[in-house]
MDTraj code that builds the backbone (N, CA, C; nanometers):
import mdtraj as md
import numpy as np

residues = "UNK UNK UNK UNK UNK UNK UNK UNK UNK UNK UNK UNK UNK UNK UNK UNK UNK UNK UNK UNK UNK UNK UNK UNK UNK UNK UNK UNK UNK UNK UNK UNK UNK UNK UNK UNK UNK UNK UNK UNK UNK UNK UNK UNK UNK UNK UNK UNK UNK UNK UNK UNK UNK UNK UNK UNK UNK UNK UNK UNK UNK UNK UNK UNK UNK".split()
xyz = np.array([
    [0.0845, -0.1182, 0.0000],
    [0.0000, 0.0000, 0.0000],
    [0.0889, 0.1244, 0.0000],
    [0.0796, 0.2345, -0.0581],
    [0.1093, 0.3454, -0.0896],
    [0.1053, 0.4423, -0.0028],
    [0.1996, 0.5142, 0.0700],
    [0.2097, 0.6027, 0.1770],
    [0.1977, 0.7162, 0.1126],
    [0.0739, 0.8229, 0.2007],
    [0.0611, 0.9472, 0.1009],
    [0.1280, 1.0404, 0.1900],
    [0.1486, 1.1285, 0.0766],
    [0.2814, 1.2322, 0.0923],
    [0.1912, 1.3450, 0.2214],
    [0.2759, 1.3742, 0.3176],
    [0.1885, 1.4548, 0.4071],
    [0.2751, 1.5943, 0.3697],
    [0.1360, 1.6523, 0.3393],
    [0.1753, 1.8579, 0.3690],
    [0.1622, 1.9119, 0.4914],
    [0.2635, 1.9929, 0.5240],
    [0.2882, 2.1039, 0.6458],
    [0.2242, 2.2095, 0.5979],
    [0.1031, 2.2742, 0.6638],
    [0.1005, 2.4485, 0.6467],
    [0.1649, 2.4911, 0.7260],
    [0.2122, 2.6356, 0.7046],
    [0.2984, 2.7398, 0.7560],
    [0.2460, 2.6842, 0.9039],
    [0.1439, 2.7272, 0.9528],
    [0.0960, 2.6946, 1.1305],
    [0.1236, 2.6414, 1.1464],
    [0.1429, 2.4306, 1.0701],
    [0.2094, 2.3684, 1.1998],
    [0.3306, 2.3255, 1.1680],
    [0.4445, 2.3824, 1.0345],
    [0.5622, 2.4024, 1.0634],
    [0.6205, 2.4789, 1.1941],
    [0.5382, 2.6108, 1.2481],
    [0.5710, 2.7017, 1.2958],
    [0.5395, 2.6381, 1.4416],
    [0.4929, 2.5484, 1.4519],
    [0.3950, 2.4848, 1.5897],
    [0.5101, 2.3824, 1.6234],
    [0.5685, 2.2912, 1.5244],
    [0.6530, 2.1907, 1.5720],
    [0.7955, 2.2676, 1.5144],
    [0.8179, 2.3917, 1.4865],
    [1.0010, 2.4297, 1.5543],
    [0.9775, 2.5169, 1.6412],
    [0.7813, 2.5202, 1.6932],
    [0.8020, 2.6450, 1.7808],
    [0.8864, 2.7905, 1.7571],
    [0.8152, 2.8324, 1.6452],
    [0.8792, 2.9804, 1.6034],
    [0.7496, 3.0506, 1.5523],
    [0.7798, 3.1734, 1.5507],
    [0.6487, 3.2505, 1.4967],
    [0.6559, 3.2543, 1.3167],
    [0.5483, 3.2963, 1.2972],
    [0.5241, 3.2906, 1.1297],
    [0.5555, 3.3831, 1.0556],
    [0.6107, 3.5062, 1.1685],
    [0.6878, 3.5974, 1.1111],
    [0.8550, 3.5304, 1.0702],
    [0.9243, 3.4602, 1.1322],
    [1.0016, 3.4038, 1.1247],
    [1.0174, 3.3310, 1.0501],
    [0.9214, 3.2571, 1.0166],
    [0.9586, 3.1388, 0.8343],
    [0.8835, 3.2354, 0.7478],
    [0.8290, 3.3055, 0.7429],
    [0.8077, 3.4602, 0.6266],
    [0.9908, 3.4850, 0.6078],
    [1.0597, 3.5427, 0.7118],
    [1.1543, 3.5709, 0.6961],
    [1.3032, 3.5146, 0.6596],
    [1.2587, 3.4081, 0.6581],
    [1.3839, 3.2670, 0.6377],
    [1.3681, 3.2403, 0.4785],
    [1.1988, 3.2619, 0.4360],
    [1.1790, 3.2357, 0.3359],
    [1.2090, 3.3495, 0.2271],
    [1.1878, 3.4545, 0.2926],
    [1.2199, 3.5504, 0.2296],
    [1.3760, 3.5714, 0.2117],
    [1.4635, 3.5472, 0.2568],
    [1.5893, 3.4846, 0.2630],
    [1.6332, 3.3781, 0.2086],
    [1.5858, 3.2795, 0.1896],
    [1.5881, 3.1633, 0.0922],
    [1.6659, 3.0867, 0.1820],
    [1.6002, 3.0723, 0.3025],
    [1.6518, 2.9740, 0.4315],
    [1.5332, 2.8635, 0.4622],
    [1.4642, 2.8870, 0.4357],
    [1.3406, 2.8440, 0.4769],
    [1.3473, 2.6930, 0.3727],
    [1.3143, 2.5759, 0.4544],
    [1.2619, 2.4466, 0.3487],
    [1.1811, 2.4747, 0.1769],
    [1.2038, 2.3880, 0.0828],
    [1.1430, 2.4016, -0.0049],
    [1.0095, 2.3997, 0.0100],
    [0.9290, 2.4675, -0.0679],
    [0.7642, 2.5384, -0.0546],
    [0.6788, 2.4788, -0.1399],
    [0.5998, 2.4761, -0.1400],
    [0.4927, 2.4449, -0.2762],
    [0.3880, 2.5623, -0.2474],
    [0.3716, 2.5900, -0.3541],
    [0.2260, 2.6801, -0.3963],
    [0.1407, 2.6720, -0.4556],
    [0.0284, 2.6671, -0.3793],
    [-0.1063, 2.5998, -0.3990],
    [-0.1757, 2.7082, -0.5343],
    [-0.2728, 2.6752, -0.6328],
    [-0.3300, 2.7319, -0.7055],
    [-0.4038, 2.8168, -0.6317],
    [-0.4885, 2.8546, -0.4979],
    [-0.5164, 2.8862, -0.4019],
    [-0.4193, 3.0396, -0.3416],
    [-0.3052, 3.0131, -0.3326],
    [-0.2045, 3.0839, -0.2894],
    [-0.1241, 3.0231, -0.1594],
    [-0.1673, 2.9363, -0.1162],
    [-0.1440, 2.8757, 0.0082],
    [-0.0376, 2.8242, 0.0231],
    [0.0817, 2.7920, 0.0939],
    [0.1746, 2.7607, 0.0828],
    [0.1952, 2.6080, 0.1737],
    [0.2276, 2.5209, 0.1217],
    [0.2883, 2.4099, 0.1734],
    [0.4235, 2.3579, 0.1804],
    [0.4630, 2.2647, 0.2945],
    [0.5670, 2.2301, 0.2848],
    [0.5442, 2.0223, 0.3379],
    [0.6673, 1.9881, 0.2288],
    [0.6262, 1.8686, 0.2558],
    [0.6798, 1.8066, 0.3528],
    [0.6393, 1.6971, 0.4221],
    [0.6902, 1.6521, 0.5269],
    [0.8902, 1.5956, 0.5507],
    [0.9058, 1.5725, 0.3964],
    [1.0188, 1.5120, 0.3372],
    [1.1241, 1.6052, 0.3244],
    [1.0864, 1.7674, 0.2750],
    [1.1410, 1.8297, 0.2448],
    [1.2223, 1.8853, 0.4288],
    [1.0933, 1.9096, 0.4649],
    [1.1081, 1.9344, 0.6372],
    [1.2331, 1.8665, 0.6802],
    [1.1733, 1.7752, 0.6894],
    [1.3160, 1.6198, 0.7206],
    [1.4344, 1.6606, 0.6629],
    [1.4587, 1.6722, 0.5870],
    [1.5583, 1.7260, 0.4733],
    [1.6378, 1.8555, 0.5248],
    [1.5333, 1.9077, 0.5423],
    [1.6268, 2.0675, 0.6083],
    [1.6388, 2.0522, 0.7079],
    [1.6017, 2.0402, 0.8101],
    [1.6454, 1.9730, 0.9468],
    [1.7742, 1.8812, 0.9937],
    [1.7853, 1.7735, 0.8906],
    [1.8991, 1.7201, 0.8452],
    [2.0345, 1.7854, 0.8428],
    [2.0177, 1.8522, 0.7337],
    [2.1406, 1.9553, 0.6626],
    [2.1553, 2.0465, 0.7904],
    [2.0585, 2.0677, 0.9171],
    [2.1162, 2.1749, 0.9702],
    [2.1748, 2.1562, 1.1343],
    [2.1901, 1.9453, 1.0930],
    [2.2434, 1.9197, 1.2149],
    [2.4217, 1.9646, 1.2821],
    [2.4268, 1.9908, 1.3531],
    [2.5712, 2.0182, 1.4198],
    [2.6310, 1.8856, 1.4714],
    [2.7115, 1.7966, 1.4284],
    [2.7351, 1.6899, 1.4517],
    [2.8446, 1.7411, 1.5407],
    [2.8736, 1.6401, 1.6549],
    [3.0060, 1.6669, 1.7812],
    [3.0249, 1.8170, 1.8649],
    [2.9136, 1.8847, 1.8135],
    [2.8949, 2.0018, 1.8835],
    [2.8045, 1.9963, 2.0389],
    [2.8637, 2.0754, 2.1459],
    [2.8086, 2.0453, 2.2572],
    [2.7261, 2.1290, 2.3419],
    [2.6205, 2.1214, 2.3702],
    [2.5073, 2.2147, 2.3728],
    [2.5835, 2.3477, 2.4510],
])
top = md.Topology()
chain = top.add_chain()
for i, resn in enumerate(residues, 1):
    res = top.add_residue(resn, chain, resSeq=i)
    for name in ("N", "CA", "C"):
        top.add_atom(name, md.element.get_by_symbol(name[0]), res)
traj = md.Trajectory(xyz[None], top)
């Protein structure tokens, strides 16, 4: 069976890194922010994969809190 692709809206990207939505406005506007999709709508999504992905790339490996 076929696992369907899950979308993030802006709210609960912003809900699970705990940051405000002014803040991924501004990352994005910066071209920091995870890859986006844009809805015919205007709505912006992000995919769950992509999430994973940037999160990834922005680990600090052997670094100590």
């Amino acid at each position: 069976m076929a696992t369907a692709t899950r979308y993030l809206t802006i709210k609960q990207f912003c809900e699970e890194l705990d940051v405000a939505q002014s803040t991924f406005h501004d990352w994005r506007a910066k071209g920091l922010a995870p890859r986006c999709i844009k809805l015919p709508n205007g709505q912006i999504r992000i995919r769950r994969t992509d999430l994973d992905a940037w999160l990834e790339a922005r680990e600090l490996a052997g670094v100590a809190a």
